[in-house]
C-alpha positions, 0 to 999 in steps of 0.5 A, a space after each residue: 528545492 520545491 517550486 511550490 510552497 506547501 499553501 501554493 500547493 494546495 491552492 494549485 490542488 482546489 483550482 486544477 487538480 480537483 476541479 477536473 481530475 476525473 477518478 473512479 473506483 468500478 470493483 473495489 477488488 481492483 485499482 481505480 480507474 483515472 479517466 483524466 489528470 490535468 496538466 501539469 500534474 502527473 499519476 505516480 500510483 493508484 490502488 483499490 481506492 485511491 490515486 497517488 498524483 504530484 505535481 513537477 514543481 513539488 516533486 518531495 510530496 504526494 498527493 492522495 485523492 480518495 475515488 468519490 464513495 470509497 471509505 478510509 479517508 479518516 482512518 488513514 489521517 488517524 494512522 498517520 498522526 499516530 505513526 507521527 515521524 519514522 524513516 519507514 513511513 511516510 508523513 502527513 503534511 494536509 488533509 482535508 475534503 478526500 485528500 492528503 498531501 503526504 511526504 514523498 517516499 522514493 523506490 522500488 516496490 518488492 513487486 518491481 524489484 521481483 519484475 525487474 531482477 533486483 536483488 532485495 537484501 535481508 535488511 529490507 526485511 528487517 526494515 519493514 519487519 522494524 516498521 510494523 513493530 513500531 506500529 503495533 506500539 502505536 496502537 496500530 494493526 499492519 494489515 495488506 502489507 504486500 509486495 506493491 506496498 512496501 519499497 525498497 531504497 538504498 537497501 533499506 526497507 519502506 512502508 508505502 501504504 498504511 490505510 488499512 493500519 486500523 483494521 482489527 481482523 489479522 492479516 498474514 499477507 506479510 508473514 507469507 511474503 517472507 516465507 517465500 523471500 526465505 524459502 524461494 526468493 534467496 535459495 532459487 530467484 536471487 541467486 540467479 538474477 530472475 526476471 519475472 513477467 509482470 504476467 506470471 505475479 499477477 497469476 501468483 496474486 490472484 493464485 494467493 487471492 483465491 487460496 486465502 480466501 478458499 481458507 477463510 470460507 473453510 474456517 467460518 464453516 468449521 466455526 459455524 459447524 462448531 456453533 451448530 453443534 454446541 447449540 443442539 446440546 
């Protein structure tokens, strides 16, 4: 059982945590940097705009604290309140000035699971497949689901991050990881037990960062070549 209540908890947030807490987001492409976290608390993640922390007396929640001037804070609390209660996702328990207080979610990320050798069953798929279709039925639009942001618990499939669930412009990223679970991962990786360096994913991921956006640079030439066209008619 947690040691802090939830109002202990944000009371130790407003006069520890923020007050010291030093995070800053240099390049949004990559993660924030945390310069410093007080004691006792402890750094669980971090991403392009945010910091994930908890504190060991209340090890089942999370707290989210956005770097100063990086948007999402209020579409992220919006996707929340849509998604409401679902086994996949999180839950939001507090929000308010850059933070949310979140329901803590136990695992290992797809990227983890790749470094480490671990096998990913079929219904880890599924189960993140479910989530986003549940999503999309709460007006959502999943958007950067990607190896570091989805888990794997117990063989089941979980949902880490949401924040980009508001953004309109479709995203393949999820579509892609599946093609290579199906088509590399079981076939070749798994059977195996293959550890892959953190060095050769990293390559992959920003082999596929310059791919897709070498992809998006042809297509809004070829739209804009065919606007052009039609125009001089």
């Amino acid at each position: 059982m947690d040691k802090l209540l939830p109002e202990q908890l944000v009371k130790s947030i407003y006069q520890e945590l923020l007050p010291r807490l030093q995070i800053e987001s240099v390049n949004p492409r990559n993660p924030i940097q945390v310069s410093y976290l007080p004691h006792p608390w402890r750094l669980l993640g971090k991403g392009n705009y945010a910091a994930v922390v908890y504190h060991p007396d209340s090890p089942k929640c999370v707290v989210k604290i956005y770097a100063p001037g990086r948007p999402g804070f209020e579409e992220e609390v919006e996707v929340y309140r849509r998604l409401g209660s679902h086994p996949a996702f999180s839950e939001c328990l507090y929000a308010k000035d850059s933070f949310l207080i979140l329901k803590r979610l136990y695992g290992t990320t797809l990227y983890d699971c790749m470094h480490l050798g671990l096998p990913i069953p079929k219904q880890v798929i599924r189960d993140i497949d479910e989530a986003l279709d549940y999503a999309r039925r709460c007006s959502l639009h999943p958007h950067d689901v990607h190896g570091r942001n989805v888990m794997m618990h117990q063989g089941r499939g979980l949902v880490v991050d949401i924040s980009d669930f508001m953004h309109l412009e479709a995203c393949s990223k999820w579509n892609d990881l599946k093609k290579a679970y199906y088509w590399l991962y079981r076939p070749v990786l798994c059977p195996f037990r293959l550890r892959v360096p953190y060095s050769a994913l990293d390559m992959l991921r920003k082999s596929y960062h310059l791919v897709t956006s070498f992809k998006t640079s042809c297509c809004q030439l070829v739209l804009r070549l065919t606007r052009f066209k039609y125009l001089k008619r």
